[in-house]
C-alpha angles and dihedrals in degrees: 000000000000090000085061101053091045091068099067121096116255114256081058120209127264120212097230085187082078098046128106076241100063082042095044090056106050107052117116124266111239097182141353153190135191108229095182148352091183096259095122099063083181093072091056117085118179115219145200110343134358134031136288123205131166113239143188094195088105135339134170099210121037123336103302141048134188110252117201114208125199154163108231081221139052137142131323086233091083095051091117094178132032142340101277105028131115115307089241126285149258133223153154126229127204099216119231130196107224095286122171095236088175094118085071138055101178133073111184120180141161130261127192110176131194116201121142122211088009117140091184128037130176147142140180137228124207134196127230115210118160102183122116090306108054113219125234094042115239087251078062089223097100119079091012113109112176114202140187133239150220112222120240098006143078113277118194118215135199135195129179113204107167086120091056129080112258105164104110103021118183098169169010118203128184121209148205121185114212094235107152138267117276108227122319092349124127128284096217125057136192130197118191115204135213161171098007106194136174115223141191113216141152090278111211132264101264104159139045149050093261123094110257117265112270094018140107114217103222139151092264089199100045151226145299116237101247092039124112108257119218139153126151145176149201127246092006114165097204126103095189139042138199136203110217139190109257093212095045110011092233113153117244101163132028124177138155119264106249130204123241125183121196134157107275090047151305111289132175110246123216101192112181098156096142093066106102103145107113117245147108106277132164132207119248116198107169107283094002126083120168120202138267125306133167140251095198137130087232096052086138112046105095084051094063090046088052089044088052091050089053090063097042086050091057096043109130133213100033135065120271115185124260090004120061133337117223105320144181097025092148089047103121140180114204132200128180094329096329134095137187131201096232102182108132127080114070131305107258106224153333083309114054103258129134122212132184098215098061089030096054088045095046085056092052100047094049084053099042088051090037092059094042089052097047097101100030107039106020090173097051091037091055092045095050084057096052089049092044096044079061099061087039089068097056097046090053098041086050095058129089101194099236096088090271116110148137102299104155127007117185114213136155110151141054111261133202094251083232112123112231098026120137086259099055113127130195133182138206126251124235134197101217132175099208098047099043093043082051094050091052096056087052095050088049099053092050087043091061102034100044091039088108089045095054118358095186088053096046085052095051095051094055093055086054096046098049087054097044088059083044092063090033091061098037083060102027112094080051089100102359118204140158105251083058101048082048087048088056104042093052081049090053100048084043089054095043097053079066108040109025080216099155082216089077085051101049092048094046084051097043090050093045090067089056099054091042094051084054087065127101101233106152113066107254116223098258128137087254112015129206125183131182108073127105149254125210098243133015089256084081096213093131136038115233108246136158127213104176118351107035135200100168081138098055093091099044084049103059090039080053102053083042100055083046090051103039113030095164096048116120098235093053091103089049099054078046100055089035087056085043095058093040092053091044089053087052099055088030083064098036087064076079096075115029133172095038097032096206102168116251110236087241144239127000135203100213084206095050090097130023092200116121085229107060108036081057091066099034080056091055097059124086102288111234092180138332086290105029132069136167115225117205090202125039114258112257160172130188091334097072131165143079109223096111104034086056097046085047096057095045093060086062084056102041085053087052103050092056094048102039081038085224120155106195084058078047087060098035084057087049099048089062089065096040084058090052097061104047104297085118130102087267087055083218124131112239084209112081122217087030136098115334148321089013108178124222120279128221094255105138086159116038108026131222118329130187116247096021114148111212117226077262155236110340136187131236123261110310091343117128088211146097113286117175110164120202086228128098116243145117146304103001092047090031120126106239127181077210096085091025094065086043090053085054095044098055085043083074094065097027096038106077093031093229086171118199119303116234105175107160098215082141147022134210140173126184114220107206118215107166101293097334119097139191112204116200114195112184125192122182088203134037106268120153108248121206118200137206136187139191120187090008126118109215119187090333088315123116116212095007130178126221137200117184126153098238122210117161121344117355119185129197132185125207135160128231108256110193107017083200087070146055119259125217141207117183119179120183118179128227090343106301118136085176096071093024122143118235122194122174132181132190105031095134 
């Protein structure tokens, strides 16, 4: 199949039939009225920058339109928010006086736009309600969708707003941001607008827990054979469900609906587990029938190319068809009296920027599922290192060898390519420990796994890779923190697959006591306590939580490359019960949310913050004690979504799954990616271009792109559940390369469907008496057998490890150390992680 992927042209195409969009569209009118056919010029108002005229050149509705004039550059003095942002805006109101506009929940209009030379072309509108909810909101995310547009033609636009205030509307503005010209486009654009109307329709399901109405929550890619098989609803009539094939309709699978309560609701559950023939198959519900999704071992597949072209299609400083010619080639970073050009790598987001971190861990991703594919798909595997030699460049070119580097570049408009022009942006340098630890275990990486490609380069990453650990831990302990000693332990392993130098071991282990002393290991005295998150130092003053970019696996990560190098080290039991609580929290959490499993963002202080805003929201999660509450979505403000604080968070328990060889943590894992494409309440795929029913992204850039994650699914105000507008605005609908390396990264441990071994070369069995235990270990033929222990106390020897060669029936007895926390046995015979025996006590 992956020949097949790799003959279509990169950018890839989309099917727009199976878009929000298309369905957007096409839903029937109930009602209408007409708000303006530009005949009152008194109800127009021109604001901020450009110029608005009424013209007869062309209208769709009546004689006349609203054109909207403008300059794509202007002066850095309207730049409101940031270095790097639009140069202002320009835009034109219809003025409204106060009217209740609640009867209905659509505005459609007309947009005819006029710009020469440009691949991408979009605008937003915006309503103005000042009732007793202000919109837009004061975040400026509410009450903003932003559209794309077809040059030289009329482009209808619709915009569905029943979630959104309307009682005292004063306005619709339409808006253009002076954001630049892409090579060799105009420098001055013009919208015409036209046929403004109000509309009643059957608005879309945007808020809650429950399944919309009329809909069937299912994995639209697919699963994997062996793979547990779920999708539900709410307030289905059926009693009985059948799975069908999509090309004949014959019946290969019929069961009763059952009913499943949780806490977060009663939903109708569809179970066809059993299923493991491949094929393309549906789900028929009564009336409802969803449409096609595979059992295949290559579900995700499609999903990895998609997620390819999404990179190639950000990439910055070369042309990509249909998108932008060569572009930012007067974009600079400066540090001291030097500067560097730093254009290349991949645009970060729905905005222009460039970023080390994501870019670092996108590198890694593509090379960590390159080297896994080799032997069993040549073709994807090639295509993940061209990809991933791409994004090397830039984080080489963007360095200056001393620890200072492009961290962060803000962009978020096309620029001339002329150094000192009014649109010339250049960013500060910073000496991080975080980024450059994350960079080195990056180099190194490439430097191992594209040593046979290029010797010279891969020598030449690993010198830069040793350096850039070396200014990381010089830094590093300045503001000391748990996702930088993981960093650098993950740097450090990296660096000591290649060199064998014991330095690179002694760091990875001392930083490893940091991160498992950051752990809660003990059960707090809490009305329902929870144990196993973490803090960010071992001072244990504040949880670890994420709220946009997350890292939650950072930690699991580096434990796991440990226990794999340096199976005979003492701590080895420790980073593996560290990696055991952590996993059990997770799934502990994820029981919040069931039958969907979406994992909750975590642990909140209530007095970690004395903002309104946040202990709202900390007071709207599940309450664990009087100080304590779980959150099921991260606290938040502007920067809303969860996408990569979930898939973060997935890659922790698809790590643990392989090592703990646990199933249910296998389909918790699953279950995140399910969610993602459209096993959630909307029943809509985050990835665009795959599956069904995908929304439209913020990507005023760079236009729609098949396989973009947006920054995720948000909640509403201080809410703890689902909110999916249908509007267009960032961050929550932003397209994000964040989520999309994590995507890449769990398709390492999800794409070749390994499954958990569960070879039966032992047997073991614990017998419990106080804190006293017998282990039994029982073997039908001679294997060496190696033990470990936590907790546990071993001939006067805490955390031993034990070798025995093992033939027949082998006993052990240990004591229970610290009665407060779990204890562990792990035996793993003749080596082999992969068939080991895990036995824990205590976890309650």
């Amino acid at each position: 199949m992956s020949t097949k992927w790799n003959t279509y042209p990169y950018p890839l195409p989309i099917d727009e039939q199976h878009s929000t969009v298309h369905r957007w569209m096409n839903k029937p009118v109930i009602t209408s009225r007409l708000l303006d056919q530009a005949e009152d010029e008194s109800k127009w108002q021109l604001v901020e920058q450009g110029t608005m005229s009424f013209t007869d050149e062309r209208a769709k509705i009546g004689e006349r339109s609203i054109r909207l004039e403008s300059p794509t550059i202007s002066s850095k003095i309207y730049q409101t928010e940031a270095p790097g942002r639009p140069h202002g805006k320009t835009s034109v109101k219809r003025l409204v006086s106060h009217e209740n506009w609640s009867e209905f929940n659509r505005l459609s209009f007309w947009v005819y736009p006029t710009l020469p030379g440009f691949r991408v072309i979009s605008m937003s509108v915006v309503l103005h309600n000042d009732g007793e909810v202000k919109v837009p909101d004061g975040y400026l995310r509410e009450g903003i969708n932003y559209y794309l547009l077809k040059p030289d033609e009329w482009n209808q636009v619709v915009w569905e707003i029943d979630h959104l205030s309307r009682d005292q509307v004063t306005g619709v503005e339409f808006v253009y941001r002076l954001q630049g010209s892409d090579t060799g486009a105009t420098t001055r654009v013009q919208y015409d607008i036209s046929g403004i109307e109000l509309q009643q329709v059957e608005a879309d399901y945007v808020e809650g827990w429950g399944v919309a109405p009329g809909r069937i929550a299912y994995s639209h890619s697919g699963y994997a054979p062996g793979s547990a098989k779920k999708a539900f609803a709410s307030n289905l009539e059926a009693s009985r469900f059948r799975i069908i094939r999509a090309d004949t309709g014959a019946t290969v699978l019929e069961k009763s609906v059952e009913s499943s309560t949780t806490a977060i609701g009663t939903y109708q559950l569809m179970d066809f587990s059993e299923l493991q023939v491949e094929g393309v198959y549906q789900i028929k519900a009564g009336s409802l029938i969803t449409e096609s999704f595979l059992i295949s071992n290559k579900v995700w597949e499609s999903s990895i190319w998609k997620t390819i072209n999404l990179f190639y299609c950000l990439r910055c400083g070369t042309e990509i068809p249909g998108i932008h010619g060569v572009c930012h080639r007067d974009f600079r970073c400066e540090h001291e009296d030097h500067q560097i050009v730093i254009n290349g790598g991949w645009h970060d987001a729905g905005d222009l920027s460039q970023g080390l971190v994501n870019t670092s861990e996108a590198i890694y991703a593509m090379l960590k599922l390159s080297s896994s594919l080799m032997d069993h798909d040549e073709v994807l595997a090639k295509r993940l290192k061209v990809e991933a030699n791409w994004g090397l460049d830039w984080i080489l070119k963007t360095r200056f060898g001393d620890g200072y580097r492009t961290v962060w570049a803000t962009m978020d408009l096309w620029t001339d390519g002329i150094i000192g022009t009014v649109d010339d942006e250049i960013c500060p340098a910073h000496n991080d420990p975080f980024a450059n630890f994350t960079a080195s275990s990056t180099e190194a990486i490439a430097s191992r796994i594209l040593a046979s490609d290029d010797p010279l380069l891969a020598a030449y990453y690993l010198r830069v890779a040793e350096e850039d650990w070396q200014f990381a831990l010089d830094k590093w302990s300045d503001q000391p923190h748990i996702q930088t000693a993981a960093a650098g332990i993950l740097a450090s392993a990296e660096l000591y697959v290649i060199t064998k130098n014991e330095k690179y071991m002694f760091t990875a282990v001392e930083l490893s006591e940091f991160v498992t002393a950051s752990q809660q290991k003990v059960v707090p005295d809490w009305d329902i306590p929870i144990r196993g998150f973490f803090y960010t130092t071992p001072e244990h003053k504040q949880i670890l939580h994420y709220q946009h970019r997350g890292h939650e696996q950072a930690a699991i990560v580096a434990l796991h490359e440990l226990i794999k190098l340096f199976p005979l080290h003492a701590n080895w039991s420790s980073w593996y019960m560290t990696i055991v609580l952590h996993s059990e929290y997770m799934e502990h959490i994820a029981s919040y949310t069931q039958p969907y499993g979406m994992i909750p963002a975590g642990i909140y202080d209530l007095n970690e913050s004395d903002k309104a805003s946040y202990r709202d929201q900390v007071l709207s999660g599940i309450k664990l004690d009087e100080r304590y509450y779980l959150r099921l979505f991260p606290v938040w403000y502007d920067m809303r979504g969860n996408s990569g604080t979930v898939l973060s968070q997935t890659k922790s328990i698809s790590i643990a799954a392989k090592l703990r060889r646990k199933p249910s943590l296998k389909h918790l894992s699953e279950q995140q990616l399910y969610w993602t494409v459209g096993c959630n309440p909307f029943g809509q795929s985050l990835m665009y271009g795959e599956g069904y029913d995908y929304a439209p992204q913020y990507t005023a850039t760079s236009g729609d792109i098949a396989g973009s994650l947006p920054v995720g699914i948000q909640t509403n105000i201080h809410r703890d559940i689902p909110y999916w507008p249908a509007q267009n605005c960032y961050n929550y609908k932003e397209v994000w390369v964040h989520p999309s390396s994590r995507w890449l990264w769990l398709m390492d441990d999800h794409y070749k469907q390994d499954g958990i071994d569960q070879d039966q070369l032992i047997s073991t069995s614990v017998t419990v008496h106080g804190d006293r235990l017998l282990l039994e270990i029982e073997s039908a033929e001679s294997v060496p057998v190696t033990i470990y222990m936590y907790n546990l106390a071993y001939k006067g020897l805490s955390n031993s490890i034990v070798t025995v060669g093992l033939s027949g029936r082998y006993k052990l007895e240990a004591q229970v150390i610290n009665s407060l926390e779990p204890w562990l046995f792990v035996i793993i015979p003749d080596g082999q992680l992969t068939i080991s025996k895990e036995i824990v006590g205590n976890l309650n």
